[in-house]
FIVOPA-952379 format. One record per residue (C-alpha): residue in one letter; x, y negated, z; residue number from 1. Coordinates in Angstrom, 1 decimal. Each point is the difference from the previous one (the first is absolute). Last residue first. Layout:
{res=A; X=X; Y=Y; Z=Z; n=NUM} .
...
//
This chain:
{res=X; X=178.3; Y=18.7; Z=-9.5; n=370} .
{res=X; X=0.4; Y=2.4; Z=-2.7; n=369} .
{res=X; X=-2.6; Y=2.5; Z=-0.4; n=368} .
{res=X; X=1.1; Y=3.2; Z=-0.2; n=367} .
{res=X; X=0.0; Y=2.0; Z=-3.5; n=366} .
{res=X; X=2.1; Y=3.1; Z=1.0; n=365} .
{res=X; X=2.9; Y=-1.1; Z=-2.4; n=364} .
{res=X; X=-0.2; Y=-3.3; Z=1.6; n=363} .
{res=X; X=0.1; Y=1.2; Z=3.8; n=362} .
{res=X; X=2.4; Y=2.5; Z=-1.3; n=361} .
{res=X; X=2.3; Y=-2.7; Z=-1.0; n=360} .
{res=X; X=0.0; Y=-2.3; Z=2.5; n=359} .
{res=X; X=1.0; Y=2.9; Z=2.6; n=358} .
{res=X; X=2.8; Y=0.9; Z=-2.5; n=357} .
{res=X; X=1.2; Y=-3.5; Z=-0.1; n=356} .
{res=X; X=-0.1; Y=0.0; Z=3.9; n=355} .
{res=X; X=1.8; Y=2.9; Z=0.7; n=354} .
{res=X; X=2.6; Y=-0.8; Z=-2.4; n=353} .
{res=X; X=0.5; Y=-3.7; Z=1.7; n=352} .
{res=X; X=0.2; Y=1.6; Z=3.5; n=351} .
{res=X; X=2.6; Y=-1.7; Z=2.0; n=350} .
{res=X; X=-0.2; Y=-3.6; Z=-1.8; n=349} .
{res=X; X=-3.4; Y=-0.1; Z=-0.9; n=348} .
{res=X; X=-1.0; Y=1.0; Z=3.8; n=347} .
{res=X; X=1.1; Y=-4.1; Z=0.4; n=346} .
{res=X; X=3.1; Y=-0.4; Z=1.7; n=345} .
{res=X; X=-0.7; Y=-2.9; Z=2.7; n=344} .
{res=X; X=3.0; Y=-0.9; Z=1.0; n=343} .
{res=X; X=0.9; Y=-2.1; Z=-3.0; n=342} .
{res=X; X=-3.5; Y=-1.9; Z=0.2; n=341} .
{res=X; X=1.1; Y=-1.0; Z=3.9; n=340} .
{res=X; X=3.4; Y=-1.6; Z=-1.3; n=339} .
{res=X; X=-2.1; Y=-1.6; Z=-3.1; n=338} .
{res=X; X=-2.7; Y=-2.0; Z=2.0; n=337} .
{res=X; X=2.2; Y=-0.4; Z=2.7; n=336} .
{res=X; X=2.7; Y=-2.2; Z=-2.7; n=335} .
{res=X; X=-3.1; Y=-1.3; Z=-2.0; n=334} .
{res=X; X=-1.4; Y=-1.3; Z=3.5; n=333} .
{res=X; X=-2.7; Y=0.6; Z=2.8; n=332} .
{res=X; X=-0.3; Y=-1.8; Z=3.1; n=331} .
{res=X; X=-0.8; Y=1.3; Z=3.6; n=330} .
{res=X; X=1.4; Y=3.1; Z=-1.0; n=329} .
{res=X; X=-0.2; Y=3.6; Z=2.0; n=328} .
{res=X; X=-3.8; Y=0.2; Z=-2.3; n=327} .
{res=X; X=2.1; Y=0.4; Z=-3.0; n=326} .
{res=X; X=0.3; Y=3.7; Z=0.9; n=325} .
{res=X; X=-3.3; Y=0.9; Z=0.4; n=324} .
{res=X; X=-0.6; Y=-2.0; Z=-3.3; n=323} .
{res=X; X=2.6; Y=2.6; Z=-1.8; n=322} .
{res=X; X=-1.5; Y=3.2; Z=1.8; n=321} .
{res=X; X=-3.6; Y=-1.0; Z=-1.2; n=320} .
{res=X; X=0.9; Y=-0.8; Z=-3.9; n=319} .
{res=X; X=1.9; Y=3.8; Z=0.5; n=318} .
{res=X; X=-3.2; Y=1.4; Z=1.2; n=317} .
{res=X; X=-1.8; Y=-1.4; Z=-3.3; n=316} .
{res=X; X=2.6; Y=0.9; Z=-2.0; n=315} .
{res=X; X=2.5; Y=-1.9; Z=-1.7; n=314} .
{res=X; X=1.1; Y=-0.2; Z=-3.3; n=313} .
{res=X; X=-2.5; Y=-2.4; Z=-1.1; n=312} .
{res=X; X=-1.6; Y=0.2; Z=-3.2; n=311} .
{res=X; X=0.4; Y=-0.9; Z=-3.5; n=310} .
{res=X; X=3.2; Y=2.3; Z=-0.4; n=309} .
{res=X; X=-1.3; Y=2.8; Z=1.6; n=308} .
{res=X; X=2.8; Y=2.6; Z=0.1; n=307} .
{res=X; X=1.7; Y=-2.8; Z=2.2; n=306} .
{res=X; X=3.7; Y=1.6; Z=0.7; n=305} .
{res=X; X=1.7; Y=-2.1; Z=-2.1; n=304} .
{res=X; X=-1.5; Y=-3.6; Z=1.2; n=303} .
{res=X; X=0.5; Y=1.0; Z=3.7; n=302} .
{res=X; X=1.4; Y=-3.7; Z=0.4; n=301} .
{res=X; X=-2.1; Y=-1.8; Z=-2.2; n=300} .
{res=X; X=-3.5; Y=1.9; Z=1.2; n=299} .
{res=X; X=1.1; Y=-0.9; Z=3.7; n=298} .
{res=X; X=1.0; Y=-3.5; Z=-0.7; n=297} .
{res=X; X=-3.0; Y=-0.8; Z=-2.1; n=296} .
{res=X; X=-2.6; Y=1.6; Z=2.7; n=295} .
{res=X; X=2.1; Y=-1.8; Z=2.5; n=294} .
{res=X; X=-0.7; Y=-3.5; Z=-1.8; n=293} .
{res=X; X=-3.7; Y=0.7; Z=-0.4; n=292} .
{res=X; X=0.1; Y=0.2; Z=4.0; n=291} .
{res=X; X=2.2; Y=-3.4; Z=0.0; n=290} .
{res=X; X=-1.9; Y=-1.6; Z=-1.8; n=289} .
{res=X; X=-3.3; Y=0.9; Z=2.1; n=288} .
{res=X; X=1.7; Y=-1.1; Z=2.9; n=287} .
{res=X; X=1.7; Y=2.0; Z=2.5; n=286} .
{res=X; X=-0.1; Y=-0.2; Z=4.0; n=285} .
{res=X; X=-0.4; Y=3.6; Z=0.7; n=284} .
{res=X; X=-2.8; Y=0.7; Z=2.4; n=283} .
{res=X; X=-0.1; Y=4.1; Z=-0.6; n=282} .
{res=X; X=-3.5; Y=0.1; Z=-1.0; n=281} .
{res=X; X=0.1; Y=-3.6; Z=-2.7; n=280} .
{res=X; X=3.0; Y=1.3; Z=-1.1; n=279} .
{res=X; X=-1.5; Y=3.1; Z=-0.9; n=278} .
{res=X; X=-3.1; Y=-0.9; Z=-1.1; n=277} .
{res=X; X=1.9; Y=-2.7; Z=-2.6; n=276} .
{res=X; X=2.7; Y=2.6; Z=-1.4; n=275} .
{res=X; X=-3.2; Y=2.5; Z=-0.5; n=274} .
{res=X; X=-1.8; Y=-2.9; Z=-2.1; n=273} .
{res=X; X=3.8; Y=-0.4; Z=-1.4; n=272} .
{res=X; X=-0.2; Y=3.6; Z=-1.3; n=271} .
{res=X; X=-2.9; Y=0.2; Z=-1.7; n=270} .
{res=X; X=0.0; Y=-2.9; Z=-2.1; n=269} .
{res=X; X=3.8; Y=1.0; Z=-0.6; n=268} .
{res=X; X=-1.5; Y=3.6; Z=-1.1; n=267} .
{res=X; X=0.1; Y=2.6; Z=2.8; n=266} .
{res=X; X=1.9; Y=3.7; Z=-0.4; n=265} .
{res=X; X=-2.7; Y=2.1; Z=-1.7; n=264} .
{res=X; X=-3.0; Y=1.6; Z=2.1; n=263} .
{res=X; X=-1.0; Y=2.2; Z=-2.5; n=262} .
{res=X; X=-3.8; Y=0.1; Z=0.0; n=261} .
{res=X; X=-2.2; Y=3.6; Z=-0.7; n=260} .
{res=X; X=-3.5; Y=-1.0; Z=0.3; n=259} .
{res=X; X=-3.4; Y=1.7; Z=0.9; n=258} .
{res=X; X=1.8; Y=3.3; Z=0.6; n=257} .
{res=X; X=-1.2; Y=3.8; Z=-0.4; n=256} .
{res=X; X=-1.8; Y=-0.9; Z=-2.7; n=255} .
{res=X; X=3.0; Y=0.4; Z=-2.9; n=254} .
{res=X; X=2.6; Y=2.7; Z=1.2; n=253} .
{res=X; X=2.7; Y=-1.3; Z=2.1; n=252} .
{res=X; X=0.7; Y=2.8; Z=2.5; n=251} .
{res=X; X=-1.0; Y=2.6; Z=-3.0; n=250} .
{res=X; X=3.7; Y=0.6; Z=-0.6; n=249} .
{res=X; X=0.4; Y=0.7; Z=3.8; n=248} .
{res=X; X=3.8; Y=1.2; Z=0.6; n=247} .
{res=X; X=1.7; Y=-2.1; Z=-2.3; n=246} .
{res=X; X=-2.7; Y=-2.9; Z=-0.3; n=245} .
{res=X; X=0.6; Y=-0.5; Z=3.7; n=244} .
{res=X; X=3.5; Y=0.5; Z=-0.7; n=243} .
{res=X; X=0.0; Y=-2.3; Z=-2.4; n=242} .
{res=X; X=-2.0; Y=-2.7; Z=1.7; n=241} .
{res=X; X=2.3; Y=-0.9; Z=2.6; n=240} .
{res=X; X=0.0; Y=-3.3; Z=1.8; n=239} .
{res=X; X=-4.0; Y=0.7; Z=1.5; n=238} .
{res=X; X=-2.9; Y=-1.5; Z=0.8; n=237} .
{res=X; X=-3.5; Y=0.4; Z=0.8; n=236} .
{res=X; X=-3.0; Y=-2.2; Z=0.3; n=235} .
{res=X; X=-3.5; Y=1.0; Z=1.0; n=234} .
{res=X; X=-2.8; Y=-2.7; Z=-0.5; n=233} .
{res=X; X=-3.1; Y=-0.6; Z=2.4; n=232} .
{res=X; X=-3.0; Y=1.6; Z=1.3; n=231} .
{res=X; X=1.8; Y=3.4; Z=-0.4; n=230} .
{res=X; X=-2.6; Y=2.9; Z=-1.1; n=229} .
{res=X; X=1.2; Y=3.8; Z=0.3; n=228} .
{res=X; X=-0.3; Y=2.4; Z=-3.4; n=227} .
{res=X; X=-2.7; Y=1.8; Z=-2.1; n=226} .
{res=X; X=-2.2; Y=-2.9; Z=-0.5; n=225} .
{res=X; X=3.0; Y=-2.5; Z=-0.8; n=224} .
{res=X; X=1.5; Y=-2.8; Z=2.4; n=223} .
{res=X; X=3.4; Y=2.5; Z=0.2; n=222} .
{res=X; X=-0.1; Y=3.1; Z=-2.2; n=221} .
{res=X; X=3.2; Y=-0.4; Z=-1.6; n=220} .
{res=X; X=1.7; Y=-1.1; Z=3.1; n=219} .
{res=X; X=-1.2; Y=2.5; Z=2.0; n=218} .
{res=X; X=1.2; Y=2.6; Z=-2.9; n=217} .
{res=X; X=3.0; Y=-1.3; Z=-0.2; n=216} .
{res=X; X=0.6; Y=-0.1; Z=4.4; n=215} .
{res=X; X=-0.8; Y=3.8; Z=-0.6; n=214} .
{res=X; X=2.6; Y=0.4; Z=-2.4; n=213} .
{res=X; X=2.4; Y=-1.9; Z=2.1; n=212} .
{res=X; X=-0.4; Y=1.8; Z=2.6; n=211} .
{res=X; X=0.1; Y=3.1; Z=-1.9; n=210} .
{res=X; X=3.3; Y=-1.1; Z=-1.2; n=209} .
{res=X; X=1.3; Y=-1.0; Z=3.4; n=208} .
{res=X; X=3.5; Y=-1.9; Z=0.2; n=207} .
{res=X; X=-1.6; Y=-1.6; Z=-3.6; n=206} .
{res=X; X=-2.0; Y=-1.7; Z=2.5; n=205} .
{res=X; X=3.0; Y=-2.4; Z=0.7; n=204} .
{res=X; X=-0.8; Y=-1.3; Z=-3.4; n=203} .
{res=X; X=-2.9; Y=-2.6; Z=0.9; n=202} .
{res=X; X=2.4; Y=-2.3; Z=1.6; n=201} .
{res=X; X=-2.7; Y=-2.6; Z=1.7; n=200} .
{res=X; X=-3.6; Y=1.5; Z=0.1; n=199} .
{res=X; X=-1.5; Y=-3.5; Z=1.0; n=198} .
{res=X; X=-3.9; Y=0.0; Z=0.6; n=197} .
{res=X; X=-1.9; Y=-3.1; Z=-0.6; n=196} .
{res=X; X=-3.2; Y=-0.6; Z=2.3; n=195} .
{res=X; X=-3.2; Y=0.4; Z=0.6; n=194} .
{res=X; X=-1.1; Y=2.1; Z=2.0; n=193} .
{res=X; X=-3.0; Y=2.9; Z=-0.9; n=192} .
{res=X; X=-0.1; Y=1.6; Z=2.9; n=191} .
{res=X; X=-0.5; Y=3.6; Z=-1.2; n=190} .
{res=X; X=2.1; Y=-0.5; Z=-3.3; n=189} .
{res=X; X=2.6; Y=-1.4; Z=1.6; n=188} .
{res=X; X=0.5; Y=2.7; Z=2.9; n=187} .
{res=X; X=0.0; Y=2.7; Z=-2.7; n=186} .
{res=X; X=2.7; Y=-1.6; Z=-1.3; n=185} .
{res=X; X=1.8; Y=0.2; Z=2.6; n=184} .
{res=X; X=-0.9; Y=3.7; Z=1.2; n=183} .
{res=X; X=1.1; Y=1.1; Z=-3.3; n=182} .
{res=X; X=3.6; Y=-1.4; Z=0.1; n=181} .
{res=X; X=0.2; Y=1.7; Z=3.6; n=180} .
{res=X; X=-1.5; Y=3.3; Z=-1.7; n=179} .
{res=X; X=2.6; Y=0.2; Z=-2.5; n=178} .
{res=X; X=2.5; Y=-0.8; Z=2.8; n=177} .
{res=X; X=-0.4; Y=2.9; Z=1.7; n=176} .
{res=X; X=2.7; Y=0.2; Z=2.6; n=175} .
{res=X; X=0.7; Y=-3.8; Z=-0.1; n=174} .
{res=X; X=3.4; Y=-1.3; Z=-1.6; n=173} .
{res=X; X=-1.0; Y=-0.5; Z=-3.2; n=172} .
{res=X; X=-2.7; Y=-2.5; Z=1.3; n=171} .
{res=X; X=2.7; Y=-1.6; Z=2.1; n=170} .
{res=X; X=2.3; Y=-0.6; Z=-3.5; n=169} .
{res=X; X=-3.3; Y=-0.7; Z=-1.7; n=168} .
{res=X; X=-0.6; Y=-3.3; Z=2.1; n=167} .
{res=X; X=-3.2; Y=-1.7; Z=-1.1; n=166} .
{res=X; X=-0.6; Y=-3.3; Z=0.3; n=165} .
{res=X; X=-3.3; Y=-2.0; Z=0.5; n=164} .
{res=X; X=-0.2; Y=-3.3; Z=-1.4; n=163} .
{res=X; X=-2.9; Y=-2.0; Z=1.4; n=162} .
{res=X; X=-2.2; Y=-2.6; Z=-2.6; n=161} .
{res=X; X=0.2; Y=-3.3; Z=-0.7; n=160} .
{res=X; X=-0.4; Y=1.0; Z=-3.9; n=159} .
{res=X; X=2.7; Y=-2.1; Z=-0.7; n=158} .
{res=X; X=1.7; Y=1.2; Z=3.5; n=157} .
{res=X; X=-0.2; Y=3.3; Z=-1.0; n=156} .
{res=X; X=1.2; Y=-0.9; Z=-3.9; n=155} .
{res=X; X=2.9; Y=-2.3; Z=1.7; n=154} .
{res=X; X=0.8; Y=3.3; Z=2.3; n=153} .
{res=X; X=-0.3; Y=2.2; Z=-3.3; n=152} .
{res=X; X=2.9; Y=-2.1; Z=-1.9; n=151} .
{res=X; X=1.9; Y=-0.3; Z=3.1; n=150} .
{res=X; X=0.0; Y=4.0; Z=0.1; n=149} .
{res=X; X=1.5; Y=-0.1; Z=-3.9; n=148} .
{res=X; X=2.2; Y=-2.6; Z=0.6; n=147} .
{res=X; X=3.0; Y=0.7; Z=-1.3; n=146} .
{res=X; X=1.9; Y=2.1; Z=3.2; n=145} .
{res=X; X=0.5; Y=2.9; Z=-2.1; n=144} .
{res=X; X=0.0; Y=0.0; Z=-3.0; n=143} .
{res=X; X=-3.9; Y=0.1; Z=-1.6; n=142} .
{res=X; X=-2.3; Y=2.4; Z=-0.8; n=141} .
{res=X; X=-4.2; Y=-1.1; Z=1.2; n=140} .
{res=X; X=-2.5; Y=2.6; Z=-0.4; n=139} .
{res=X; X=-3.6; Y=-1.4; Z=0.7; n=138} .
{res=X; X=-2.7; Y=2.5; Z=1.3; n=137} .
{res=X; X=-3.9; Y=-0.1; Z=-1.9; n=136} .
{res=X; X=-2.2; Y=-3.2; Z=0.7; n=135} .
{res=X; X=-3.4; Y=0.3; Z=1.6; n=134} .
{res=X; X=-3.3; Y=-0.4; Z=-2.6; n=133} .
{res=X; X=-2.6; Y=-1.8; Z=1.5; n=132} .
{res=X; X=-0.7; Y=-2.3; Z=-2.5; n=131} .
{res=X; X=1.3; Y=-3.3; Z=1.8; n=130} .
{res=X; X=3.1; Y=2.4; Z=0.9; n=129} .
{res=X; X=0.3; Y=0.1; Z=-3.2; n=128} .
{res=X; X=0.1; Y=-3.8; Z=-0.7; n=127} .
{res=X; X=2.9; Y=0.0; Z=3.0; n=126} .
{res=X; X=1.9; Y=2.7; Z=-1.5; n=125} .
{res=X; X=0.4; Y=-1.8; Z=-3.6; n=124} .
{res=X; X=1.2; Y=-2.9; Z=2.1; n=123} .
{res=X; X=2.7; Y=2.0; Z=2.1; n=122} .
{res=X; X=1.3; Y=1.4; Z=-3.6; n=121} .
{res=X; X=0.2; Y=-4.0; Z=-1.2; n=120} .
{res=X; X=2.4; Y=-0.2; Z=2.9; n=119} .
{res=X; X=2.0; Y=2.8; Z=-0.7; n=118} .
{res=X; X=0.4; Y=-0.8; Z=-3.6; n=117} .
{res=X; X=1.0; Y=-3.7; Z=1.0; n=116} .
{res=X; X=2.2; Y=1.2; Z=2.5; n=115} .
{res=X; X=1.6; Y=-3.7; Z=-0.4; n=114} .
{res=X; X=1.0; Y=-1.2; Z=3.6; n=113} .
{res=X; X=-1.6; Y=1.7; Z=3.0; n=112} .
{res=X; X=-0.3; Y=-2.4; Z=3.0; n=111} .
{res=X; X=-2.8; Y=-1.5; Z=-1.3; n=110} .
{res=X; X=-1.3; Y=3.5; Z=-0.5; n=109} .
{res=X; X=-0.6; Y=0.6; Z=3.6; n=108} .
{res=X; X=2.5; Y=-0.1; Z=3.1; n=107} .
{res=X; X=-0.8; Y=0.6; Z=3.7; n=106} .
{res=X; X=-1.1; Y=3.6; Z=0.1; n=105} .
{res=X; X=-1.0; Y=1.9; Z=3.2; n=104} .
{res=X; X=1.4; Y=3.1; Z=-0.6; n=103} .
{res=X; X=-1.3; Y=3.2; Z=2.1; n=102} .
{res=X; X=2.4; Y=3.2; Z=0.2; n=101} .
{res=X; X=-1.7; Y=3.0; Z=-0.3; n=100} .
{res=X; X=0.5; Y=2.9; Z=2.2; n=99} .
{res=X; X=-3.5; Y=1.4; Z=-0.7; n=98} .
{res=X; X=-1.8; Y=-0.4; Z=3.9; n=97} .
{res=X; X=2.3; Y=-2.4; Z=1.5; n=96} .
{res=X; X=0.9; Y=-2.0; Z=-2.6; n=95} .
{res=X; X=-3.9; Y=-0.1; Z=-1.1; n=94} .
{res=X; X=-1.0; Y=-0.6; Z=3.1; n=93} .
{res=X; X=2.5; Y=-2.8; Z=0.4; n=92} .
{res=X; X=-1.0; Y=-1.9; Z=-3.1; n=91} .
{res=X; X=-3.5; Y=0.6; Z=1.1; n=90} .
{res=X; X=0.7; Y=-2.1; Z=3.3; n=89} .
{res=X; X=-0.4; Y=1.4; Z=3.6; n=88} .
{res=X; X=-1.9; Y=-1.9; Z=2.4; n=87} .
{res=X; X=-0.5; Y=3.2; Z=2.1; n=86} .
{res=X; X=-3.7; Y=-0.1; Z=0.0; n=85} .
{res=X; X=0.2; Y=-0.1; Z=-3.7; n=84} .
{res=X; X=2.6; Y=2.7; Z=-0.4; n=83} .
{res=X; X=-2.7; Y=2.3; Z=2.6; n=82} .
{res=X; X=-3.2; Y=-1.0; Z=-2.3; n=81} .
{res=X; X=2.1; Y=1.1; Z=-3.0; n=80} .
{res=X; X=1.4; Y=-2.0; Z=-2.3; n=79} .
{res=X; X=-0.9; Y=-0.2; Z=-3.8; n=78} .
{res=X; X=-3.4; Y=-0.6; Z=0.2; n=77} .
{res=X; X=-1.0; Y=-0.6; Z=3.9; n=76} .
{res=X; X=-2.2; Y=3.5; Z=0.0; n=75} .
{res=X; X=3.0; Y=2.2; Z=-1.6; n=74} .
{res=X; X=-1.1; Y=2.1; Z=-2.5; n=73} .
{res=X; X=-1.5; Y=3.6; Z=0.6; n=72} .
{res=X; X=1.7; Y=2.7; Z=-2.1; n=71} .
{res=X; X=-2.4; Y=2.9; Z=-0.4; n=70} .
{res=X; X=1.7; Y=3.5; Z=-0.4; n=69} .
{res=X; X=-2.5; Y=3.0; Z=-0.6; n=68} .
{res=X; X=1.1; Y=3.1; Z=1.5; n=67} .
{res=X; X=0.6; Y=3.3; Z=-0.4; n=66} .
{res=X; X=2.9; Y=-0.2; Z=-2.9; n=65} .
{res=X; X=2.4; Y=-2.2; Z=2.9; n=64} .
{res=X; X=-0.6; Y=2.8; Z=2.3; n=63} .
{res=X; X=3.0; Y=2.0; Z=0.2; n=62} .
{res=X; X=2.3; Y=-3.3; Z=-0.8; n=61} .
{res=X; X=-1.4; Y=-1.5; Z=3.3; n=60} .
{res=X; X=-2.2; Y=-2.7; Z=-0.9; n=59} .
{res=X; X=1.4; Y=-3.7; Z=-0.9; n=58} .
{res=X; X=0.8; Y=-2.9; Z=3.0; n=57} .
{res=X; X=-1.8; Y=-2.4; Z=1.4; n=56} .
{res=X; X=-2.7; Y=2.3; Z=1.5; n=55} .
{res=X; X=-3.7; Y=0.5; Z=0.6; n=54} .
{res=X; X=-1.7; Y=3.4; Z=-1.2; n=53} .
{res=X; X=-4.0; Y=0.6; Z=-1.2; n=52} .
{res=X; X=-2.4; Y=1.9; Z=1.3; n=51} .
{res=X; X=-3.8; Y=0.7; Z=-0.8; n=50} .
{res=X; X=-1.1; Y=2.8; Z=1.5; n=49} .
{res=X; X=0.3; Y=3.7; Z=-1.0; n=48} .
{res=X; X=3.4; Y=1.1; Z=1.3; n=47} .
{res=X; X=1.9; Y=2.4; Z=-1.5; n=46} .
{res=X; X=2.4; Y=-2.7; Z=-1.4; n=45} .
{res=X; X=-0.1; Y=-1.9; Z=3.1; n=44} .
{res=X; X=1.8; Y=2.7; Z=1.8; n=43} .
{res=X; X=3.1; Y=0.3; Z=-2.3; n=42} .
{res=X; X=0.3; Y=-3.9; Z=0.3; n=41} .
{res=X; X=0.0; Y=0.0; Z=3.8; n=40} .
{res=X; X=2.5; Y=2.9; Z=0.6; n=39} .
{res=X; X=2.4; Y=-1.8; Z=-2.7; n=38} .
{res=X; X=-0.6; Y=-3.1; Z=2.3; n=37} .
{res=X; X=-2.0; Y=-2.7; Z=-0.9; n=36} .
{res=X; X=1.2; Y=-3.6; Z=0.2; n=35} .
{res=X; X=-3.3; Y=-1.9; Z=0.9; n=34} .
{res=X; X=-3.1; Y=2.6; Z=-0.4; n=33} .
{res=X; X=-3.1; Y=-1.5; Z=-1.0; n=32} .
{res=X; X=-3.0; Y=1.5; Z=0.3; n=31} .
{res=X; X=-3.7; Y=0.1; Z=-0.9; n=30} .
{res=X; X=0.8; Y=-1.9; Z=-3.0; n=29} .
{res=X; X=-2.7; Y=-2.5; Z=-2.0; n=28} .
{res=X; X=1.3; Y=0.0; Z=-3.2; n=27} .
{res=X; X=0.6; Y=-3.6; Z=-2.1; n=26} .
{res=X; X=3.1; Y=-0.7; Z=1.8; n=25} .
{res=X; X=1.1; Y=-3.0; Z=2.5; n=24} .
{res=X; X=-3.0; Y=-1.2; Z=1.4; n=23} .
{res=X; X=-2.2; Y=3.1; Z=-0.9; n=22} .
{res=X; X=-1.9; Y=0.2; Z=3.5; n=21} .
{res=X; X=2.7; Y=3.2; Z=0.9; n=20} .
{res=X; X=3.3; Y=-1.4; Z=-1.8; n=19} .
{res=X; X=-1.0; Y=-2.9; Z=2.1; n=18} .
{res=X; X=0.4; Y=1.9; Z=3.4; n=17} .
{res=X; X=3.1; Y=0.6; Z=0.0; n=16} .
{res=X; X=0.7; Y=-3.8; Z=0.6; n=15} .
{res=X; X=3.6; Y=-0.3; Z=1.5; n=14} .
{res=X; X=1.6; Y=2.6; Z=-2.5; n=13} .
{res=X; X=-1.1; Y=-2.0; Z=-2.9; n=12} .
{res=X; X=1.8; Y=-3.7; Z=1.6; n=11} .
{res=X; X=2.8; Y=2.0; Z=0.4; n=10} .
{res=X; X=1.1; Y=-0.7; Z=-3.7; n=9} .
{res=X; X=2.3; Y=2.6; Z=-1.9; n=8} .
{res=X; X=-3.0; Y=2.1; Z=-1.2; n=7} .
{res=X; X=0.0; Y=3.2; Z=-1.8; n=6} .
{res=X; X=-3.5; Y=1.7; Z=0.1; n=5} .
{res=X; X=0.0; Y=3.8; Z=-0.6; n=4} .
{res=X; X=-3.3; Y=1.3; Z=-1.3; n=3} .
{res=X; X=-0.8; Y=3.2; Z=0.5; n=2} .
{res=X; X=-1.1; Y=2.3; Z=-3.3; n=1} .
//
């Protein structure tokens, strides 16, 4: 059989001659041919020398079972010689080849209150790693706008490593996107990055069941023999587990995830840590008084709507919107303290029923609560 080399970087179709003296294969090749016609491959399959095909993308469909397919990696690691020369970035070669958007994080776990089970997970990984065993995906449930994306951004900036998010609503979108969602993870396993990989709202693939079903069997497989490697941890998360569990009983089955956490609303530990980053981002002239005096307010004031009792009743978003707010003040009072809280309806309020149920399943399905 031919072989078919597939090679993004120019730097292969420049020197020819070093598939001939064994520079850049093992077989010494009386010809190359650079992007071969049908013409051309039909005639080099009768032919008796030594020749093998040049292209950056895949064989023809009609001759995909005639040849051999070689993938040659890029010659400046993860760029090629071309990105290099161009000064471009490997946060914006991977945007521009997979559509992922790169995350530079700027919090760790000092800015993550409590998550003690999460935490001590993110240990447990470390002393694999140590062993050479790569972590299975994380599933984080949570309401939405709780935290569970802060919560990987502090792990990513923990590990002081880049964040890489994946859109499903574009992947969905693409003609094929089984093959998209294949293409990136082949892309991790050939370069080997390290990074964290965000699969935020897991449960638009239920658009696609055989999307889905393929993404399950990825996931299953992933940093086994039989699947792709990631140098790094996969999270995904969702606000609705039952129809995931509705439509994909097996979605949950035991080693498919590392850990299942429930990203619940924040303890007071937890939320007057997010209080104090988000004062300190949007410049609001607050003491530390004043912050724990807002989470008092807030709690007081929503007091019948708080299915948490012990923790706050608002989200992590909501914390945001309310410090956003307090920024229009150059000093901060009881009086602004409680005419901003009552304008702030926590997601308690609108969808209390929603909620419960969502903390229910994530206890009946044996989550663990953050």
């Amino acid at each position: 059989m031919l072989e078919w080399f597939l090679a993004e970087d120019k730097a292969y179709y420049e020197n020819l001659e070093k598939f001939k003296n064994k520079e850049y294969s093992t077989v010494v090749y009386d010809e190359i041919i650079v992007l071969p016609t049908d013409k051309e491959i039909k005639r080099s399959l009768l032919s008796q020398n030594r020749i093998a095909f040049l292209s950056p993308i895949l064989p023809p469909l009609e001759f995909i079972n005639v040849v051999i397919v070689k993938k040659l990696k890029n010659l400046k690691g993860v760029l090629t010689t071309q990105e290099e020369s161009a000064g471009i970035t490997i946060p914006q070669s991977i945007e521009s080849k997979l559509g992922l958007k790169t995350i530079e994080p700027e919090l760790t776990f000092s800015n993550l209150g409590g998550a003690k089970m999460f935490k001590d997970w993110a240990s447990r990984v470390d002393i694999a790693k140590e062993k050479g065993i790569l972590p299975k995906p994380v599933f984080f449930l949570g309401v939405p706008g709780v935290g569970k994306t802060f919560s990987v951004q502090c792990y990513a900036g923990e590990k002081n490593l880049p964040m890489l998010e994946l859109n499903i609503e574009l992947i969905l979108e693409k003609p094929n996107p089984i093959s998209v969602i294949n293409s990136i993870f082949e892309y991790f396993d050939d370069t080997g990055i390290e990074c964290i990989l965000l699969m935020d709202e897991i449960e638009q693939m239920l658009q696609s069941k055989a999307m889905l079903g393929q993404l399950l069997t990825i996931l299953s497989n992933l940093n086994t023999p039989e699947g792709y490697k990631l140098n790094g941890v996969l999270f995904a998360t969702s606000n609705n587990v039952k129809d995931l569990v509705y439509n994909f009983p097996q979605f949950f089955r035991h080693g498919r995830w590392s850990e299942k956490f429930f990203n619940n609303y924040p303890s007071k530990e937890e939320a007057l840590a997010v209080m104090k980053l988000y004062a300190s981002k949007f410049k609001v002239n607050i003491d530390d008084s004043m912050i724990e005096k807002a989470y008092i307010l807030a709690n007081q004031y929503y007091k019948k709507y708080n299915l948490e009792e012990k923790r706050s009743v608002y989200a992590q978003s909501e914390i945001a919107y309310l410090f956003e707010k307090l920024t229009a003040y150059l000093k901060i009072d009881d009086k602004i303290l409680m005419n901003e809280i009552a304008m702030v309806d926590p997601l308690q309020v609108t969808a209390q029923q929603a909620i419960q149920k969502l903390i229910a399943d994530s206890r009946s399905n044996k989550f663990k609560e953050m």
